[in-house]
C-alpha angles and dihedrals in degrees: 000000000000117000115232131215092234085047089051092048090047098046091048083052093076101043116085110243116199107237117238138181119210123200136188139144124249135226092291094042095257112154106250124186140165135199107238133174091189096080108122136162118249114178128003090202093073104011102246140176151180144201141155153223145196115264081224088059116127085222102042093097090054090046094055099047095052131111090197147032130198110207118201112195093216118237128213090260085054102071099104088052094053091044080054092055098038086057120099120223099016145124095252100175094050108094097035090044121220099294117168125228133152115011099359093287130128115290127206117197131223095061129138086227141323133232122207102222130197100206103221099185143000111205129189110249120170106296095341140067112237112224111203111184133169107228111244101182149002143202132190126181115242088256112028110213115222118283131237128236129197101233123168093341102310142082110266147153140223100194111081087191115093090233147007125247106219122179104251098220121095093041132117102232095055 
């Protein structure tokens, strides 16, 4: 049995993706995101991570420029934002503004938290650029609202609660 790229899409359908917004700056210092569903944690000690992106992306030349990423863990209220980003040929930063958050780079409201992230290689892999990064910082509001999850080609959310107590200490913005 031979898997098949149509098989593979359709196997990662069902299966729920966390929603993250990823933010930078270019060359020129314009503020660059990008809507992905590949970020994953890779190592708690350090705190490392890894996503992706096309080699086709709009935003894959920024990306791999950058020294830093700010990565947004999209909330259910966040779903337009994340359609925004998502969107080619567009004006993304146009309906959340230029606000500044971790590290100086762009911010994007309606997350469940944020992480500040160094990125430490990019490597080729198939038709996408693997971003490996080591977290440097991370935010998360008082009262984290439910996240959304990519799940069979729509938003949607596993929690049935409005928000998400999480203990306060352990975090960097204690």
């Amino acid at each position: 049995m031979t898997a098949t790229a149509e098989g593979f899409r359709n196997l990662f359908r069902q299966v729920p993706q966390p929603v993250w917004i990823l933010t930078t700056r270019d060359t020129d210092h314009d503020p660059v995101g990008v809507t992905v569903s590949s970020l994953i944690s890779v190592s708690a000690d350090p705190p490392t991570v890894l996503f992706t992106l096309q080699n086709d992306a709009s935003t894959l030349p920024a990306f791999s420029e950058a020294d830093q990423v700010l990565a947004h863990a999209v909330s259910v209220d966040g779903e337009d934002a994340a359609r925004t980003f998502a969107t080619s040929g567009i004006d993304r930063f146009r309906s959340v503004g230029d606000r500044l958050g971790l590290g100086g780079l762009p911010t994007v409201p309606d997350s469940c938290g944020r992480m500040l992230i160094r990125i430490t290689r990019v490597l080729p892999v198939a038709e996408s650029a693997l971003f490996i990064g080591v977290v440097q910082a991370t935010w998360l509001p008082p009262e984290p609202p439910a996240p959304a999850v990519w799940w069979d080609r729509n938003f949607t959310t596993t929690v049935d609660r409005p928000t998400i107590q999480i203990p306060r200490s352990g975090h960097d913005d204690d």
